[in-house]
N, C-alpha and C positions, 0 to 999 in steps of 0.2 A: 028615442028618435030613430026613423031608419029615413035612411036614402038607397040613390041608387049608386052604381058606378057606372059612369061614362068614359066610353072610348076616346083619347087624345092622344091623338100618336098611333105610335105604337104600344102604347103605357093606357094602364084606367086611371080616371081619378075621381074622386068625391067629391061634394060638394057640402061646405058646412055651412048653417044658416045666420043670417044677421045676428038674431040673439046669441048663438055661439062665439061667433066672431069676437060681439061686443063684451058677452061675459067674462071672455079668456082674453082680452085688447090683442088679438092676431091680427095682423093687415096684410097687406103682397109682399112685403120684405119679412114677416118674422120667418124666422128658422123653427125646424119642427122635427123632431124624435119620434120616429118610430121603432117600436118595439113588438119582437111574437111572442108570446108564450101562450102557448100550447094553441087552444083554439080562440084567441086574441089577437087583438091589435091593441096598440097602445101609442097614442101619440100624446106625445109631451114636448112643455116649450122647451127649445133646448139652451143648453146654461150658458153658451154661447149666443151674443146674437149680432147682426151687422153694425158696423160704425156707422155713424152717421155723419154727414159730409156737413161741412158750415154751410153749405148752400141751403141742404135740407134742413135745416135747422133755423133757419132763417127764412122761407120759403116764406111769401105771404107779410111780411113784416114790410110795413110801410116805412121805416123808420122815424115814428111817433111815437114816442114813450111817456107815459105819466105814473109816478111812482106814489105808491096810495098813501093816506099819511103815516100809518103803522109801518111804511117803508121809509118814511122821511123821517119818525123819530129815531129809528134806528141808526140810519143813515149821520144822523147828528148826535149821536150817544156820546159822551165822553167816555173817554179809555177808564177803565176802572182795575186794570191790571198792569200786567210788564207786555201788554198789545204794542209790535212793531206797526209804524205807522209811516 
């Protein structure tokens, strides 16, 4: 794949494509590693990434929930061990 690099700022930056994005799940919040060696770059996710707030996480949820029934039999299991309940 090449790209270009563009001016932003005072800084360049690149730009990666949909399919990249989507094959690596990178969005505008992930964090990202980069690394030189020698005539490289290398960017990897990094093993840190942000918290995510209960808002975002919630974000979009109507407060409608239906739980499917391989969640309801679950959900109805009898204890079969020393499970605090």
């Amino acid at each position: 794949m090449t790209t270009t690099a563009n001016r932003w700022g005072a800084a360049l930056g690149i730009r990666l494509t949909k399919p990249v994005l989507d094959k690596f799940a990178i969005d505008d919040k992930t964090l990202l590693d980069l690394d030189v060696h020698e005539d490289r770059i290398i960017i990897t996710r990094a093993k840190i990434q942000p918290k995510i707030t209960l808002e975002e996480l919630f974000d979009g949820f109507d407060g409608e929930y239906e739980m499917t029934e391989e969640m309801r039999k679950w959900d109805n299991m009898k204890p079969t061990g020393r499970e605090i309940l």
